[in-house]
C-alpha positions in Angstrom: 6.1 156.1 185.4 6.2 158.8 183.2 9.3 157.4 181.3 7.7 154.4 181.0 4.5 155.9 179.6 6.9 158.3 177.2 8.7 154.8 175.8 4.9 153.1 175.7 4.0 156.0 173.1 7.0 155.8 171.4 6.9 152.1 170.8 3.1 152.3 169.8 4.4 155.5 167.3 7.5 153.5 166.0 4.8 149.9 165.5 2.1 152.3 163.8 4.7 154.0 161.5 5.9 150.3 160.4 2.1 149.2 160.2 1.3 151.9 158.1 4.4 151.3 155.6 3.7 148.0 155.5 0.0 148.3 154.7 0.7 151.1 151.9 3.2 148.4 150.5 1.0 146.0 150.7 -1.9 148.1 149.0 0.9 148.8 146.0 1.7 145.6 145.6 -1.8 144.5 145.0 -2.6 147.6 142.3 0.4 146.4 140.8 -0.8 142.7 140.4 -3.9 143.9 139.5 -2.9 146.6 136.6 -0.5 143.5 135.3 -3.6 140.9 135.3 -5.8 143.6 133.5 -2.7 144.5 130.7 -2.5 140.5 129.9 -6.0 140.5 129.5 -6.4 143.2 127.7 -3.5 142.0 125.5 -5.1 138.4 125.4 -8.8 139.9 124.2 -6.4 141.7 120.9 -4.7 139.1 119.8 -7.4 136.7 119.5 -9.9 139.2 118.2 -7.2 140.7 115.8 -5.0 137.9 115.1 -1.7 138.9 113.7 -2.1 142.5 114.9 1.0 144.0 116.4 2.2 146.6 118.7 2.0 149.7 116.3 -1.4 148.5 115.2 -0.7 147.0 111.6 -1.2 143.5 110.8 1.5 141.1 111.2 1.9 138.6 108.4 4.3 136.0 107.8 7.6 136.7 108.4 9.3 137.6 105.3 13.1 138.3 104.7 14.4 141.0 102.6 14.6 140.2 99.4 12.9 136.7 99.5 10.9 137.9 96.4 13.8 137.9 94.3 15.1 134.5 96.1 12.2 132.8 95.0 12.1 134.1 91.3 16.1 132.8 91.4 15.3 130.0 92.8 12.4 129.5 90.3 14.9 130.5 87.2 17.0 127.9 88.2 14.3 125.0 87.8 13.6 127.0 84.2 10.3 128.7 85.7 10.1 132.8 84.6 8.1 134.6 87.3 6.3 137.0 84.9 3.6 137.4 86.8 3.4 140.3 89.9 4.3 138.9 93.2 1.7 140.1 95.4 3.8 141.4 98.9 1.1 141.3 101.2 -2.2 139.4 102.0 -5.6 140.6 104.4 -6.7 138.5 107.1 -9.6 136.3 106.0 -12.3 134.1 107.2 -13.4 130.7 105.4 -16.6 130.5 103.3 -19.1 127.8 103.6 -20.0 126.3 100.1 -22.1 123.7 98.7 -23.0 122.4 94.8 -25.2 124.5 93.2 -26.6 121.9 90.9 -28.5 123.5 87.7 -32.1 122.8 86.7 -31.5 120.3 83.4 -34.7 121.3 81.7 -34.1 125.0 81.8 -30.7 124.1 80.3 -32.4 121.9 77.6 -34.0 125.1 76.2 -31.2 127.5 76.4 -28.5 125.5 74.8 -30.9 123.3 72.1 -32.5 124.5 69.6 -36.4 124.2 69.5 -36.6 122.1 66.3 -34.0 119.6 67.5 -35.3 116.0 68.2 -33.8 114.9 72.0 -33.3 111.6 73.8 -32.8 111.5 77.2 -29.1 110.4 78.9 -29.8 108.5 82.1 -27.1 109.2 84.2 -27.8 106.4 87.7 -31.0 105.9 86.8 -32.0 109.5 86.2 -32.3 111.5 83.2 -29.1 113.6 83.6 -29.1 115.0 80.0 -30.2 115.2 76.5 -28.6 114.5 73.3 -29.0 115.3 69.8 -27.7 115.2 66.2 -25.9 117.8 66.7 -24.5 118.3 70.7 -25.0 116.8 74.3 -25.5 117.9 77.4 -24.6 115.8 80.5 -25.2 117.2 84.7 -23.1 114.8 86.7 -24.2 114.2 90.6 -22.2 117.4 92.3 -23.7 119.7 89.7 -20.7 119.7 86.6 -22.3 120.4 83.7 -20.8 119.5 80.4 -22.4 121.0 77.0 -20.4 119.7 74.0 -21.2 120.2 69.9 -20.7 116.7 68.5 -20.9 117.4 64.2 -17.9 118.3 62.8 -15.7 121.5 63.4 -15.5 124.2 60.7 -12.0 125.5 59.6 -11.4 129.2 60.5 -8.9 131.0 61.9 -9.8 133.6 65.0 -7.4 135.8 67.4 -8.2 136.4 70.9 -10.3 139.4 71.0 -12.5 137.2 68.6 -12.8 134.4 70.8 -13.8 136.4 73.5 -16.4 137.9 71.6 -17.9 134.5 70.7 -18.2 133.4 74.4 -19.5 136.5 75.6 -22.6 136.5 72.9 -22.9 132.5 73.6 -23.3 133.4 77.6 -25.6 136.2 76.7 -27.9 134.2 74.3 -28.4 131.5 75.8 -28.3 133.8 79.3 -26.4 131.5 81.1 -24.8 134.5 83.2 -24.9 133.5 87.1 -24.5 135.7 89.4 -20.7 136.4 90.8 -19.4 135.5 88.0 -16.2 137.6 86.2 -14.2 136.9 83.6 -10.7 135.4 84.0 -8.6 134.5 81.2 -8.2 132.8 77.6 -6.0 130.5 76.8 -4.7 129.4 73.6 -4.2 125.6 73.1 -3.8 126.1 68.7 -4.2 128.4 66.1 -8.0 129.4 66.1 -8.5 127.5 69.0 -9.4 128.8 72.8 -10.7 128.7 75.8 -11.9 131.2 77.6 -12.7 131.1 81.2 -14.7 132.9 83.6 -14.6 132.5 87.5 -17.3 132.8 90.5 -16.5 135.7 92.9 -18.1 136.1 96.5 -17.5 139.5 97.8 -15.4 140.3 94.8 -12.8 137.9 96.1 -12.3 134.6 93.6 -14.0 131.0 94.5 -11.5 128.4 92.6 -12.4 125.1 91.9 -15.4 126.0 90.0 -16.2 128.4 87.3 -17.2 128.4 83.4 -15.6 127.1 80.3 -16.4 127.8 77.0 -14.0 125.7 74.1 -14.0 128.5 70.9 -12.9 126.5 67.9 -14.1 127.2 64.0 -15.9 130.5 65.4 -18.0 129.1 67.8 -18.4 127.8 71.4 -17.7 124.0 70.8 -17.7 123.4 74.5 -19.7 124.4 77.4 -18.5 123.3 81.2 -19.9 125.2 84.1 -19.3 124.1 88.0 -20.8 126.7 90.0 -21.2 126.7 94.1 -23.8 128.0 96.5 -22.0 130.1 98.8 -23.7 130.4 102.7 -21.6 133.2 104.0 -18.3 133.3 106.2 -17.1 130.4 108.2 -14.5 130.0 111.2 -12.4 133.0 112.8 -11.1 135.9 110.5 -7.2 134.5 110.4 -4.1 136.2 108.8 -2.9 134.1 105.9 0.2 133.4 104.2 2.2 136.1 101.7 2.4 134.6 98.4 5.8 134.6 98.6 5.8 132.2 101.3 3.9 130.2 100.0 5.6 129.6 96.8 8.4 129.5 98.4 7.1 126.5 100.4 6.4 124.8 97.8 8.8 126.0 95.3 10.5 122.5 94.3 7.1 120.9 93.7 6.2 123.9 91.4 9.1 123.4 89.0 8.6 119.8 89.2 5.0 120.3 88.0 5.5 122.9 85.7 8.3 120.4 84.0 6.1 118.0 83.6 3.2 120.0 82.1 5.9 121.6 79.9 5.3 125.1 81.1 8.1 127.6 81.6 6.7 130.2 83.6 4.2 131.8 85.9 1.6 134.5 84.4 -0.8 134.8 87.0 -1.0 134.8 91.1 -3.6 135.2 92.6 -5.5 135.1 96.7 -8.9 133.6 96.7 -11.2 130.4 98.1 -10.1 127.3 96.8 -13.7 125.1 96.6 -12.7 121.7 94.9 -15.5 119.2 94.8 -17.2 116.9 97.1 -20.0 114.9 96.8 -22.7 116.2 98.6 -22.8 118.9 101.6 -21.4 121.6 102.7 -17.9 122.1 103.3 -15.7 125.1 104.4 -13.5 126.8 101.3 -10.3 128.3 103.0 -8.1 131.2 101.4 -5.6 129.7 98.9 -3.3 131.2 96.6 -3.5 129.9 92.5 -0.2 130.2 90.5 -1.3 129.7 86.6 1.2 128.4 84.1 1.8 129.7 80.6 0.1 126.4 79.6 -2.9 126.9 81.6 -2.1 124.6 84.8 -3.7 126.2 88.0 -1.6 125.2 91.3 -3.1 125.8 94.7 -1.8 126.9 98.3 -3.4 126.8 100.9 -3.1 130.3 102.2 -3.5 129.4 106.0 -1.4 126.0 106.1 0.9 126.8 103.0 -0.1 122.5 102.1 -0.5 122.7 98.1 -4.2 121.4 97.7 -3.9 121.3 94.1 -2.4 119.3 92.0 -2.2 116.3 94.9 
């Protein structure tokens, strides 16, 4: 009887030291399952907050190969296309911007760019007076907002550099005070002797909005030509979003930028730059996304779309 009670207790002791095993097993398994389940989500909570981010903290753009740089400025040499331009090697994440037209008010424009003893007649553009015109100039605003100022008399002869052309298109904007806010200054090009343009781009947030911007035509020491295209910008839109290196993007696209720059007759590339490509539509609003512009030595602006790498402009 006693043996039998003795073997009892030991079975019980030999079932509770497997119960308790198991058990402790069991309870390690589950914090186990359960740390794993919170590391994924934590893991899944960065990388869609921080998109791109990796596992030292920096941001991880598009994959670039060593020396892809100097591919892409071979590969450009060889379609006859000098990259004189910096390459920029890397790019931020970025968020859309939500634009519309900002369409100008024609009869504040009547008074700043005619002069006050000038007889004007009305230009009806759909029905509507969209303009003026005199002896001397005309002013058109199309339906998305373009604006279109042009001297019509006859050009003087005078020769001007650059830093002179400048100068006349900075007194013209300040004159007439035609100065929107955002915008900065861009570039001149020269299309002849004495003869410039000299352009000047909106900025939100001191990053560039393409599309848009302000022309001024300097010929025979004056501003021949005023075009202006300016957007209302509502803020960000859409999820902050790495975007593309410039270097992949061009590269991308690299046979359809010689093949444009061939036919525009342009021989290389002075200017890269990140910022909001706009375009135009009709009425609305419409999201602007992050796109790289490659300028020409002729003036020709190509755009990338810096989250697809699909050129947006030319078509």
């Amino acid at each position: 009887m006693v043996m039998s009670c003795s073997a009892t207790l030991a079975d019980s002791d030999r079932r509770w030291a497997i119960d308790g095993d198991y058990m402790e097993w069991t309870r390690a398994k589950s914090v186990l399952i359960i740390c794993f389940l919170l590391g994924n989500l934590i893991l899944g909570y960065q990388l869609l907050s921080h998109p791109g981010a990796n596992a030292t903290g920096g941001e991880v753009l598009w994959a670039q190969e060593a020396g892809t740089a100097e591919t892409l400025r071979a590969n450009l040499a060889e379609m006859n296309v000098d990259v004189q331009a910096d390459i920029p090697d890397s790019a931020p994440r970025m968020y859309a911007v939500s634009v519309s037209h900002d369409k100008p008010e024609i009869e504040s424009l009547k008074g700043a760019l005619f002069h006050d003893d000038e007889v004007l007649d009305p230009v009806l553009v759909g029905g509507r007076v969209g303009g003026y015109r005199s002896e001397r100039a005309a002013m058109v605003v199309g339906g998305t907002g373009s604006l279109r100022f042009q001297i019509t008399e006859d050009v003087p002869e005078r020769d001007m550099d650059r830093s002179e052309a400048l100068s006349v298109a900075k007194s013209f904007l300040d004159d007439a005070r035609l100065r929107p806010a955002g915008m900065q200054f861009d570039y001149v090009q020269r299309s002849a002797k004495g003869k410039y343009t000299v352009f000047y781009c909106q900025h939100y947030q001191d990053t560039p909005v393409f599309g848009g911007g302000i022309a001024l035509r300097v010929e025979g020491g004056e501003v021949r030509e005023y075009q202006r295209l300016w957007y209302r910008i509502h803020g960000y839109a859409g999820r902050l979003r790495p975007v593309m290196t410039a270097v992949q993007a061009m590269s991308e696209n690299v046979n359809r930028i010689g093949m444009i720059a061939d036919t525009a007759d342009a021989s290389a590339i002075v200017d890269i730059q990140l910022g909001y490509y706009a375009g135009m539509q009709q009425e609305g609003s419409w999201n602007a996304e992050p796109a790289w512009r490659i300028r020409l030595d002729d003036g020709t602006a190509i755009f990338i779309n810096a989250f697809s790498g699909a050129m947006v402009w030319p078509l």
